[in-house]
C-alpha positions as CSV (number, residue, x, y, z in Angstrom):
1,X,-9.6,-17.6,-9.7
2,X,-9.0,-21.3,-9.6
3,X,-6.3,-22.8,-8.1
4,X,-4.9,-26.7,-7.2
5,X,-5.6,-27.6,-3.7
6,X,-2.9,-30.5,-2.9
7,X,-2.6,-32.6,0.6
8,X,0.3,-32.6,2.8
9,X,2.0,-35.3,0.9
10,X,1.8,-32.6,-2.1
11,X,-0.3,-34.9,-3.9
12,X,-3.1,-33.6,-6.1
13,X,-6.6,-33.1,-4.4
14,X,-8.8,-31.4,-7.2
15,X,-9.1,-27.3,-7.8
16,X,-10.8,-25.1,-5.9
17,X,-12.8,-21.3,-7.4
18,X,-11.9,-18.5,-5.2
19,X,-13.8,-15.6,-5.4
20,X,-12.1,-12.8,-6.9
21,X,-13.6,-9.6,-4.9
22,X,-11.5,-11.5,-2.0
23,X,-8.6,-12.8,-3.5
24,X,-8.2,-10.8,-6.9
25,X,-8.3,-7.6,-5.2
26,X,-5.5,-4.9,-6.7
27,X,-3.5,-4.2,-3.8
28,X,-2.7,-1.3,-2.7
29,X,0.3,0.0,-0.4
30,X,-1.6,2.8,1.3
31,X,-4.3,0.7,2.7
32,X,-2.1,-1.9,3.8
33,X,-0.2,0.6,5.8
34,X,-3.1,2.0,7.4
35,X,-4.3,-1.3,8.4
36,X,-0.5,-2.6,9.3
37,X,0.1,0.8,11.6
38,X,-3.2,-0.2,12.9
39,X,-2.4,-3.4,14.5
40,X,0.9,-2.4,15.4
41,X,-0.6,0.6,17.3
42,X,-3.5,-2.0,19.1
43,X,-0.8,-4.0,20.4
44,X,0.8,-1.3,22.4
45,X,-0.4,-1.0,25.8
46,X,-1.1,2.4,27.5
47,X,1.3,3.8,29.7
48,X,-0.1,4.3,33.6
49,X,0.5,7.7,34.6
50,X,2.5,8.7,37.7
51,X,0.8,11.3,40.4
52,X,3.1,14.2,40.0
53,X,2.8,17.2,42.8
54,X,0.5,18.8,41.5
55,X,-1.5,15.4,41.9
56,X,-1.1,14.5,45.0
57,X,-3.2,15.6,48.0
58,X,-1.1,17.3,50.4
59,X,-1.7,20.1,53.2
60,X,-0.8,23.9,50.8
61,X,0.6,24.9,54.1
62,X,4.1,25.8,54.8
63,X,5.2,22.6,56.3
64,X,7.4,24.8,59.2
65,X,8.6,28.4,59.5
66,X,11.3,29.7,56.7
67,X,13.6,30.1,59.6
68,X,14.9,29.2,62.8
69,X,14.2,25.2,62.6
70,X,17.7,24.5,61.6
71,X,16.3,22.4,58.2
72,X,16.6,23.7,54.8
73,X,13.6,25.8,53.8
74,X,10.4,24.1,52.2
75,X,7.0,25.1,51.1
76,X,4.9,21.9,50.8
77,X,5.7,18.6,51.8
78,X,4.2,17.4,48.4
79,X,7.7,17.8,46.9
80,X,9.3,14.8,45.1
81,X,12.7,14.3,47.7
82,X,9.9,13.8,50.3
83,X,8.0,10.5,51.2
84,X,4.8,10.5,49.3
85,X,5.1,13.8,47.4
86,X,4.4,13.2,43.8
87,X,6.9,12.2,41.2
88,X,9.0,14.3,39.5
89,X,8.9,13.8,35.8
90,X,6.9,10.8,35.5
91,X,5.3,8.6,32.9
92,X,2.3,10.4,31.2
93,X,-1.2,8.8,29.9
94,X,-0.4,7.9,26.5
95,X,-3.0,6.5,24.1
96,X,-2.0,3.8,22.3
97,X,-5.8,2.7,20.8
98,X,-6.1,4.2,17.3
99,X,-9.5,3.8,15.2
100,X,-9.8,2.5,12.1
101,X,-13.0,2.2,9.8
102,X,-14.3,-1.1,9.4
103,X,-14.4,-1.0,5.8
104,X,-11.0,-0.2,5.3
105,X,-9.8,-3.2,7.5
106,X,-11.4,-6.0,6.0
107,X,-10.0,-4.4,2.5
108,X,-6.6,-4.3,3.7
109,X,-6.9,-8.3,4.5
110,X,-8.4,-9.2,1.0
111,X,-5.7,-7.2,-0.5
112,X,-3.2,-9.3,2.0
113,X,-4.9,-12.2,0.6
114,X,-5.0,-11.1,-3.3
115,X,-1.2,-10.1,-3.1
116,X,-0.5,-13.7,-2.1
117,X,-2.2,-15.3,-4.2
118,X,-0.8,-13.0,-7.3
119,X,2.2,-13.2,-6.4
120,X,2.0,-17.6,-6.2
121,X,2.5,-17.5,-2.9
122,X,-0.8,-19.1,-2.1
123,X,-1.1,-22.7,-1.0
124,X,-4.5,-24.6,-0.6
125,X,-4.6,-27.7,1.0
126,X,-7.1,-30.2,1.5
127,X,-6.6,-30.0,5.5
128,X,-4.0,-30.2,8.2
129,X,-4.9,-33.5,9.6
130,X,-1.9,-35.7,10.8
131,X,-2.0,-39.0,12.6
132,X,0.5,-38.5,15.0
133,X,2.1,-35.1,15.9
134,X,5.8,-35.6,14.4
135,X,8.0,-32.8,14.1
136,X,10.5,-34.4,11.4
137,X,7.3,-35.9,9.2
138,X,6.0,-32.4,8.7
139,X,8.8,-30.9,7.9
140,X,9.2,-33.3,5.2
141,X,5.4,-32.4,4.0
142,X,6.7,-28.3,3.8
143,X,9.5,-29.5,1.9
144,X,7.2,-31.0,-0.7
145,X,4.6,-28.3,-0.9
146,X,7.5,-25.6,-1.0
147,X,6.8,-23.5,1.9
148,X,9.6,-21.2,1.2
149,X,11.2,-20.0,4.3
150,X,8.5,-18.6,6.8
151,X,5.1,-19.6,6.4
152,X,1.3,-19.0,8.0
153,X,-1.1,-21.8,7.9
154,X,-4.6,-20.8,8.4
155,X,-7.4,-23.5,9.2
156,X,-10.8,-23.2,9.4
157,X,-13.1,-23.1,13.0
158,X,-9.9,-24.6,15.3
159,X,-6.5,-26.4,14.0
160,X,-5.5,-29.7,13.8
161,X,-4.0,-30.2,17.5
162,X,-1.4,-32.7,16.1
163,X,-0.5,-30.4,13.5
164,X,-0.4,-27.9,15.7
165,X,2.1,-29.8,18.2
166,X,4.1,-30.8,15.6
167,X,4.6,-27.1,14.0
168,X,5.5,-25.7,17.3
169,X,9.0,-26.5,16.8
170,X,9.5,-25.7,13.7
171,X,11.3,-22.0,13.3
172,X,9.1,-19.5,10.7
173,X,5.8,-21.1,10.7
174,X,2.9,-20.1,12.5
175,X,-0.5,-21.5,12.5
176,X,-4.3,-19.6,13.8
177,X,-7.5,-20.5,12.7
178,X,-9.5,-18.3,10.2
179,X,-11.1,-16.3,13.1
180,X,-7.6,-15.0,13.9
181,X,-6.7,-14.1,10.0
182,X,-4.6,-10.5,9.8
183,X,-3.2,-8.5,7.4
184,X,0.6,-8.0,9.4
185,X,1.0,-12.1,10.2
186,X,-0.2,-12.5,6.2
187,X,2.5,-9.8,4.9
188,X,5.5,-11.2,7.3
189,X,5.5,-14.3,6.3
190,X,6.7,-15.8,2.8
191,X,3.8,-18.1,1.9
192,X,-0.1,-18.5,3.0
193,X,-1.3,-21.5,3.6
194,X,-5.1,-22.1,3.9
195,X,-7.5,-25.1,4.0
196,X,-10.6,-26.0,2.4
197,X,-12.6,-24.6,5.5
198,X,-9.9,-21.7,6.2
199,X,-11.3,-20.4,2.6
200,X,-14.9,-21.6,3.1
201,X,-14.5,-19.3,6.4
202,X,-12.8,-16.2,4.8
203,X,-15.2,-15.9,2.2
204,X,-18.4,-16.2,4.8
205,X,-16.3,-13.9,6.8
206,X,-16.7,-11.7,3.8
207,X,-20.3,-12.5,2.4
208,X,-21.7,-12.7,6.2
């Protein structure tokens, strides 16, 4: 697949081949799920569970005689109305870190990849470098390059630090280097933007 690769002025910057097993890949809304629920589930943390009675180390002994004392009558001082006995209906363990093969992760990114790039919503550009890190300037650039109305712009080792300061402000557009490429960030935003090196990096990401 070849597409234009354009600078940040929008201007022309020669084509660039993609290789198709990454980015002409049929997608497929089952794997993207998976991969989607996945993530989702990753980020969750697990709950810490609470001791409950039978959890916390108490004496089994009547704590007084049934009768006589005056009190209300008690077997065990583990009890949750008491000071240190164990919690009443607390939080549980909960695991929150599903598995997912390998194999069907990196396909559910190069069908993230191939649906934006069917679907002309794949931007190359030459890089991200800026001379000074001005929010208003770039904006103008995303105006000419028609970034639609939320957009992810991948680099390649590290971004641009002034384009990176001057995106930071600006309201549906996110920016990671290719390390951090996903298939949820590609799929919520409108439009993908990559660099030379963000694709050079995909595809050793891929081939390596």
């Amino acid at each position: 697949m070849k597409l234009k690769v354009k600078t940040l002025d929008a201007k022309a910057k020669g084509d660039i081949d993609l290789n198709d097993e990454i980015f002409g890949v049929d997608p497929r809304a089952d794997i993207l799920h998976r991969v989607v629920n996945w993530q989702l589930g990753k980020r969750r943390a697990t709950a810490r569970a609470a001791q409950e009675r039978s959890d916390v180390r108490m004496t089994g002994a009547k704590w007084y005689k049934q009768k006589g004392t005056g009190n209300a009558r008690h077997g065990a001082k583990s009890a949750p109305i008491f000071i240190g006995g164990g919690k009443a209906h607390g939080p549980r363990k909960r695991d929150f870190n599903p598995s997912l093969n390998k194999k069907v992760r990196a396909l559910g990114l190069k069908m993230a990849l191939s649906d934006k790039a069917r679907g002309e919503k794949l931007i190359v550009v030459e890089d991200l470098d800026l001379k000074d890190p001005k929010t208003k300037a770039l904006i103008g650039h995303f105006d000419k390059l028609g970034f639609g109305k939320s957009a992810l712009v991948i680099d390649g080792e590290a971004v641009n630090d002034n384009f990176r300061k001057a995106s930071a402000n600006i309201i549906g557009v996110d920016v990671m280097p290719a390390l951090g490429a996903n298939v949820y960030d590609i799929l919520n935003h409108e439009t993908l933007v990559l660099t030379r090196a963000a694709v050079e990096k995909l595809e050793a990401r891929f081939n390596g």
